[in-house]
N, C-alpha and C positions, 0 to 999 in steps of 0.2 A: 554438592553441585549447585551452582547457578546458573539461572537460564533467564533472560530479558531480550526481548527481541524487536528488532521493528522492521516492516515487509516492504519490497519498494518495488517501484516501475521506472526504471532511469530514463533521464531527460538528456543522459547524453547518450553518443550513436553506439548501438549494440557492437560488443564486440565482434572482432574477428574469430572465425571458427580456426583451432588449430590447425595446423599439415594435414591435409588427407586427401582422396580423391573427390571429386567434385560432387554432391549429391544432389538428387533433381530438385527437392525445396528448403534450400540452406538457412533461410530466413527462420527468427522464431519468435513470438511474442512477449516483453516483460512486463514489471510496477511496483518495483517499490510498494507499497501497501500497501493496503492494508489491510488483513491481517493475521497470518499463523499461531496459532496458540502456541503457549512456550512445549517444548517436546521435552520428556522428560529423556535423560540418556544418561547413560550408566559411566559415562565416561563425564569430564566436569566442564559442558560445555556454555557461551552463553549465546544464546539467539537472540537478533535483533529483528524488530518488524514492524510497519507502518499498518497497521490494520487495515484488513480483509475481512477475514472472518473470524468468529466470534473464541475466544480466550476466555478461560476457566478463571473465576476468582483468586485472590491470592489467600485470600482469609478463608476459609470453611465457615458457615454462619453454625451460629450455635444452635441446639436443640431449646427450645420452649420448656421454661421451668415455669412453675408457682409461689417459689419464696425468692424474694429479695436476696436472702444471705444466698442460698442458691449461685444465682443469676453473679453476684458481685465473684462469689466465688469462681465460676466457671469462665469470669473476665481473666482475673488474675490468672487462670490456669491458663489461659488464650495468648496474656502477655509473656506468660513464662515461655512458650513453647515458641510464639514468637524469638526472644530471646536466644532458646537453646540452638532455633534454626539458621539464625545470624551467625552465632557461634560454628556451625557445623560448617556453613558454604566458604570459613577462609580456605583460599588455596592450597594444597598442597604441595608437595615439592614438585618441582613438572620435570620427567624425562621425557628425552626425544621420543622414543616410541612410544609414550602416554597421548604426546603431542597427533602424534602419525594416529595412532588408534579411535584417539578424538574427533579427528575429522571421517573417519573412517564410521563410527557411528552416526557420526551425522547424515550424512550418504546413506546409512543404512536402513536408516528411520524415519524418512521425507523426501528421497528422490521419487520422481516420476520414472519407472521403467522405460515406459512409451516414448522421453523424451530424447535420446540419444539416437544415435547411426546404426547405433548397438545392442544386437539382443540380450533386455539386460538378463544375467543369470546370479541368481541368492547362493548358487555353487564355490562359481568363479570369485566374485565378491567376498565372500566366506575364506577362500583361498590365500586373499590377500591380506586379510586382516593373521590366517597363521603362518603369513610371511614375515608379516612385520616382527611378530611374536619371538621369531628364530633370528632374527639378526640385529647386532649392535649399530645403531644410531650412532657417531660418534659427536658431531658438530649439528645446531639447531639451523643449521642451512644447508645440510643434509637433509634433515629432517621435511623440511622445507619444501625440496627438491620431490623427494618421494610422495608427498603429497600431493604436486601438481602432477606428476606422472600419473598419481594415482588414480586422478577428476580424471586427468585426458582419456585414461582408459573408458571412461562411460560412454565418451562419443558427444556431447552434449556442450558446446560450446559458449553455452551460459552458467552450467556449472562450473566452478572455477574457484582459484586457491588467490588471495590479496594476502600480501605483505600487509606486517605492523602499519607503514605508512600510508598503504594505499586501506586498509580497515580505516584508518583515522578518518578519510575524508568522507567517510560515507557518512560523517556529519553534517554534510552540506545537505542532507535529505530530511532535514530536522526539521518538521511541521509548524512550532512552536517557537522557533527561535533563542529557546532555553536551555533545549536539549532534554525534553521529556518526549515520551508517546505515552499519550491518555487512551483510554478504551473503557468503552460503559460497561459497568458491571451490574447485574441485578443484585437488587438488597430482598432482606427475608422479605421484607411489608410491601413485594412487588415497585416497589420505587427503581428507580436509577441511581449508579452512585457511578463518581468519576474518578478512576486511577490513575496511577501512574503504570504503566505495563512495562515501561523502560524507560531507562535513563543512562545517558554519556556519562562515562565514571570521568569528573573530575571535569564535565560541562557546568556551565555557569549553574544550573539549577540543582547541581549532586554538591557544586562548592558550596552554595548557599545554605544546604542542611536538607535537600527534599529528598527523600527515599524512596527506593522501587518500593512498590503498594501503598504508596501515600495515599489519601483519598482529597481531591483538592475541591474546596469547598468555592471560594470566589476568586476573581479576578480581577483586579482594584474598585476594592468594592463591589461589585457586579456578583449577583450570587445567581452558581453555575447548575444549579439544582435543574431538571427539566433540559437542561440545552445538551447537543450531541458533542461529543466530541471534536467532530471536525468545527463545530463552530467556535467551540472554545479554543481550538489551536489558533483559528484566525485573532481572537481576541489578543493572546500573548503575543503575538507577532506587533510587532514596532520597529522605528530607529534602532541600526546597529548604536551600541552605549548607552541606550538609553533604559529606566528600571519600570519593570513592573513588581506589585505587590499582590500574592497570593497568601490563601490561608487555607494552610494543611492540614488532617491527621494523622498521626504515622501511624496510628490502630484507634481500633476501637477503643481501646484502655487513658487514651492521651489527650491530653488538651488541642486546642484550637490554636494554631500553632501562625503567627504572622510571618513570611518570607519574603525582603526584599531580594528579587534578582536582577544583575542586570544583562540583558540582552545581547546575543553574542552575533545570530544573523539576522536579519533581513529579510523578506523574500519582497522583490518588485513585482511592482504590477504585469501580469502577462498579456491582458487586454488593451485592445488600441481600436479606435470605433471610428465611425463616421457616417453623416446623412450624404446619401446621393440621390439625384434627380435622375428618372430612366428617362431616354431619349426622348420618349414621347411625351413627359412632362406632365403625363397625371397621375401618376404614382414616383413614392420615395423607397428608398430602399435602404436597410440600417448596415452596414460590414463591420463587421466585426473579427478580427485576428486575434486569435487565442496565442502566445507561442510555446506556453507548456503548460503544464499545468502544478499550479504550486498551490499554498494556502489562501493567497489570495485569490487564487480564479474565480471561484461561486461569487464571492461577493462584488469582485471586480463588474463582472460579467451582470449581475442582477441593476449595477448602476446604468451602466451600458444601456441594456434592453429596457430601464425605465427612460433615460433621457431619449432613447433614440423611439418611441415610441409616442413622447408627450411632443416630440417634435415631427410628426407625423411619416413614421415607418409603417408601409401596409405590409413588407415584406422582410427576412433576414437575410444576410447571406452571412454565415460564420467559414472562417475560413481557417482549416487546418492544415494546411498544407506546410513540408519542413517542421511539423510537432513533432517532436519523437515522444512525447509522452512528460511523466512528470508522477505526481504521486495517482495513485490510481484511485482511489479514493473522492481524490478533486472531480475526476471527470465523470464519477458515478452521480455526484454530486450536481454535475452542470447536466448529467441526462434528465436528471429527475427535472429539472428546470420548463422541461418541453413536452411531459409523457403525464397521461393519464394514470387517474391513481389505480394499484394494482397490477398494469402494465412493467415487463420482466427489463430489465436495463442489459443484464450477464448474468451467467452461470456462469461455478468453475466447479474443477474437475481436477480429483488425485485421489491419491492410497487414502490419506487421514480422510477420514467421514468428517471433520470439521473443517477441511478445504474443501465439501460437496456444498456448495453454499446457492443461492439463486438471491442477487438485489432486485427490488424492484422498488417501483415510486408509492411513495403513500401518501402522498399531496395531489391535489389538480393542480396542470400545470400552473407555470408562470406566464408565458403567451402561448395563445392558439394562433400566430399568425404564419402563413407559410415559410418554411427552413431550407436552404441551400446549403447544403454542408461541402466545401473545397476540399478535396484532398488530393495528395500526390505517392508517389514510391518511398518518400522519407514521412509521412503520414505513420506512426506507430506507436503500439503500446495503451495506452491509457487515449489516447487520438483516435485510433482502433475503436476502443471499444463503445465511444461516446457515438461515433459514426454508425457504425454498426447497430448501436442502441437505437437511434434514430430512425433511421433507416428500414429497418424491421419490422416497429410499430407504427410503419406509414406519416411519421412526421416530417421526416425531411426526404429531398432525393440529392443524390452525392455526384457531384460534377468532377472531373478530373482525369487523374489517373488511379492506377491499383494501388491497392495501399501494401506499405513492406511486408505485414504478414509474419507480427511475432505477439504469439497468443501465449506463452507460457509465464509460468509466476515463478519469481527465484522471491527465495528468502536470504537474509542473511545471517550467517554465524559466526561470532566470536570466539576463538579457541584462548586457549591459557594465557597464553603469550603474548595476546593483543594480534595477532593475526587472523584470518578468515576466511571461510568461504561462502561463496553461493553456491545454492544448491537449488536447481530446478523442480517444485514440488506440488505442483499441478498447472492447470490450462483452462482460456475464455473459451465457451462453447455460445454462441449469439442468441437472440433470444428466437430464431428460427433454423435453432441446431446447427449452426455451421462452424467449424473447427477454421477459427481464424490462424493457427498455425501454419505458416510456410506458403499459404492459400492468397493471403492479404483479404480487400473485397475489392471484388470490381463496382465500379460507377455508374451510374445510369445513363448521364452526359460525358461525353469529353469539353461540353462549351459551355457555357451558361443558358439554359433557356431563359426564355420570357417568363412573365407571371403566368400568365393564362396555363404555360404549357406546364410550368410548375403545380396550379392547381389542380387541372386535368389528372396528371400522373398520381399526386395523391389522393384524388379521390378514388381513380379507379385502385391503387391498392389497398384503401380500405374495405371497396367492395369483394375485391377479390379474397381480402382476409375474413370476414364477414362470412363469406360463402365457403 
């Protein structure tokens, strides 16, 4: 079995919930990633994920010897096994009810109960997997077929079965540009090291020779030792055709490996800014339009709030309104921008204890100057939770409308075939417990206040937090 995954929060509009009768909060939260650890499953499945929460090493580090021969020795045994386990994850012949049972483990092993219409039952579920067992699959679009029957049965309109072609596009959520997801791993000596956690089979960076568990050392030139992942995606990111140079290990065992690749996407700027004069003409005010959130947002966003600050912003107004979100990750990223260190951004919440996660900031902010966060009913996802973030820790107050109100995390999964699912396998809980799911948040304003009344409100929620 192979498993490589990457977690997202999509930035396009959530789907529709199948045929059924109307329920009172139909809306639900996603993000793309980042990040579910890979699920081991007994069937040969592979999961893809933009990191969330924290994923297990690919290497086991070695035990601490005293001799040299030792130590060389217990490599070689490290690359052996290496080797044998390359050897073991080629595919095997895939029948249709392998296929049907695959996805059927998946679901089994990562769905959120809570998340469906539907009381879920390990009975019922159970039932269908010794359906599958008892009946001839003839055609892989049969096959096909019974598996989306199968999601609809959960109730959960986020969960859900993608064709070969519609899996393919889910590379447009590709961090990097190259088609890896990196994710920090710790090393024995407490350091940091930076993997490859997944990679697109037969994406520019898998053609060019990089392998899942590479360990990627720099970034044209630039050594990546110390820096987070999310920063180093921004780094790879460039011109569509144009080459970045990396230098890899594929194990511990292996030289220092140089790789030219060249760049397959892009991601544009999401940021759009501007200084306004308030009416009364003694104060300026910085606006800023987020409209999703990609790999450039942080960095987008920190030029923003420098130039609109040295040109005299006493105040922000960031505007999320129509975000539907983007990678989840980015927006944990732009909370931490405005939140004291220590201070909670999100929780999440699911069956795996490594989707039981809480981010918070571990930097002082970037500005202390008062926050207006805009949102609306198309405000979701990773939009959500930046808001919310804010919001909660008395930095900003939220003018608008209610926001859509979908808290929950799909991952996604690769089955044999090159088809997939999402699977819904846990939920944002805010950092004053509130189940953003189906809920949205309500606003403080429907209009813009003034400054005055902007500082007012946050102070008194400080005191009120305080106390």
């Amino acid at each position: 079995m192979r498993a490589f995954s990457f977690s997202l929060s999509s930035s396009s509009p959530p789907p529709p919930p199948p045929p059924s009768p109307p329920r009172k909060n139909p809306n639900s939260n996603l993000i793309i990633p980042n990040t579910l650890r890979t699920i081991l499953l007994k069937s040969t499945a592979i999961a893809l994920s933009f990191s969330l929460v924290a994923s297990p090493p690919f290497f086991p580090s070695a035990p601490a010897v005293a001799s040299e021969n030792i130590a060389a020795s217990a490599s070689v045994d490290l690359c052996g096994e290496a080797r044998r386990e390359e050897e073991e994850t080629k595919e095997p012949n895939l029948t249709n009810e392998s296929l049907v049972e695959e996805a059927w483990e998946v679901v089994n092993q990562s769905f959120l109960p809570d998340a469906g219409t539907r009381p879920w039952s390990s009975e019922l579920w159970l039932k269908k997997k010794e359906d599958i067992r008892q009946s001839r699959i003839q055609t892989r679009s049969r096959a096909h077929d019974i598996i989306r029957k199968m999601l609809a049965s959960i109730g959960d309109p986020y969960t859900r079965f993608l064709s070969p072609d519609e899996f393919a596009k889910m590379a447009k959520y590709d961090m990097t540009g190259i088609g890896v997801n990196l994710k920090e791993i710790p090393d024995t000596d407490g350091s940091v090291k930076l993997k490859v956690l997944g990679i697109i089979l037969d994406g520019p960076a898998h053609s060019a020779g990089v392998r899942q568990g590479d360990e990627l050392l720099s970034v044209n030139g630039i050594d990546v030792s110390g820096k987070s992942a999310f920063d180093v995606s921004s780094l790879l990111q460039g011109p569509k055709e144009t080459f970045v140079t990396i230098e890899v290990k594929h194990n511990d065992c292996s030289p220092i490996e140089s790789i030219k690749v060249e760049r397959q996407i892009t991601a544009r700027t999401p940021v759009f800014y501007r200084l306004d004069k308030m009416e009364s003409g003694d104060s300026s005010v910085g606006y800023i339009r987020i409209k999703e959130f990609n790999a450039l947002a942080k960095k987008d966003l920190v030029i923003a709030l420098k130039r609109l600050q040295d040109s005299g912003a006493s105040y922000f107004v960031l505007d999320l309104r129509d975000n539907l979100g983007g990678l989840v990750q980015a927006g944990i990223e732009i909370a931490k921008l405005f939140l004291e260190k220590g201070e909670t951004i999100i929780s999440t919440a699911g069956r795996d204890h490594q989707v039981q996660n809480s981010f918070v900031a571990e930097t002082s902010p970037f500005v202390k100057a008062p926050l207006v966060v805009m949102v609306n009913h198309r405000t979701a996802s990773a939009s959500e939770i930046v808001a919310s973030s804010l919001h909660d820790n008395c930095k900003a107050v939220l003018v608008g409308e209610r926001t859509f109100g979908k808290g929950l995390i799909q991952s996604v999964f690769e089955l044999h075939d090159g088809s997939g699912v999402v699977v819904t396998i846990g939920k944002y809980i805010t950092p004053t417990h509130m189940d953003i799911n189906g809920n949205g948040i309500q606003p403080d304003f429907d209009k813009l206040p003034g400054l005055n009344e902007v500082r007012n409100y946050l102070s008194q929620c400080q005191l009120q937090r305080a106390g």
